[in-house]
C-alpha positions in Angstrom: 115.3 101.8 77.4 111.8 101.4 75.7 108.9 100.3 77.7 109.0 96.6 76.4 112.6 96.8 78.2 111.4 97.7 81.3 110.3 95.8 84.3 106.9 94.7 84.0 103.6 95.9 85.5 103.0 94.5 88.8 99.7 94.0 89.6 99.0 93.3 93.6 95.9 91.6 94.5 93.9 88.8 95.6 92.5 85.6 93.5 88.9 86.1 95.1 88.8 89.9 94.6 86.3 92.0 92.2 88.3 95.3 92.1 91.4 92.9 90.9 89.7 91.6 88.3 88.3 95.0 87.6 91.5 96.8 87.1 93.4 94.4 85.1 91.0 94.3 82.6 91.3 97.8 82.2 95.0 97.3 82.6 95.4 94.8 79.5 94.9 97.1 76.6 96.8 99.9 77.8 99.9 97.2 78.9 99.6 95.5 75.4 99.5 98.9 73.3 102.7 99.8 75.1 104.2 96.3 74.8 104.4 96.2 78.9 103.4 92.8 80.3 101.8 92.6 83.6 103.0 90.4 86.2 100.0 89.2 88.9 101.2 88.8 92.4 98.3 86.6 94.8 99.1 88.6 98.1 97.5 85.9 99.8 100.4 83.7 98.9 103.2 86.0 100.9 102.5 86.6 104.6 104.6 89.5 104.0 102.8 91.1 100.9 99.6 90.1 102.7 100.7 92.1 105.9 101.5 95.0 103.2 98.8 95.0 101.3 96.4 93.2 102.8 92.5 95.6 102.3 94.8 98.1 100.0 94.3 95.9 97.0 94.8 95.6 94.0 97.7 97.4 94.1 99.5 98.8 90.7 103.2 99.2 90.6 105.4 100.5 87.8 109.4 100.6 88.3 109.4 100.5 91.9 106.2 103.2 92.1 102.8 102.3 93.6 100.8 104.2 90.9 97.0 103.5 91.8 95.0 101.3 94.6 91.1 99.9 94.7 90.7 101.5 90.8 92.9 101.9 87.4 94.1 105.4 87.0 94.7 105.4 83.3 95.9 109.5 84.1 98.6 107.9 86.1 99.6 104.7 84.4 100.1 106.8 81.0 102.2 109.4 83.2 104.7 106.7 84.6 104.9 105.2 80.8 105.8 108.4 79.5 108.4 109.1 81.7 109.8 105.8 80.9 110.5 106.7 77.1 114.0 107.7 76.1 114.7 111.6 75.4 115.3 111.9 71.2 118.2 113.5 70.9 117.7 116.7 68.3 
């Protein structure tokens, strides 16, 4: 499975929220250069992912793995793609 394949980003936050804002901007190019798209989740629409969340966000998730809170770690979010690429076979 490529990385275009795969589940999306998912991008936890809130509509009102600076650090959101902050790290999907710096989310964007890296998501588009590895033909990921990024899905937005309001927590503040789910009393459940509110209760989860709540002051944690924005929250970055890739294939089931929180990978970074409050800031973008672009260390991180390159790890998890890279581990999603296929093995070549020799």
């Amino acid at each position: 499975m490529t990385p275009a394949e795969g589940a999306p980003f998912i991008l936890y936050g809130r509509a009102w929220c600076h650090l959101c804002e902050d790290m999907r901007a710096e989310l964007e190019p890296i998501a588009a250069r590895h033909g990921v798209a990024i899905e937005w989740i309001d927590i503040d629409e789910d009393p459940l992912l509110e209760a989860r969340y709540d002051e944690r966000v924005p929250v970055l998730v890739l294939d089931g793995v929180e990978l970074c809170q409050y800031r973008l770690d672009a260390a991180a979010v390159h790890a998890a793609l890279q581990s999603r690429r296929p093995i070549a076979a020799p």
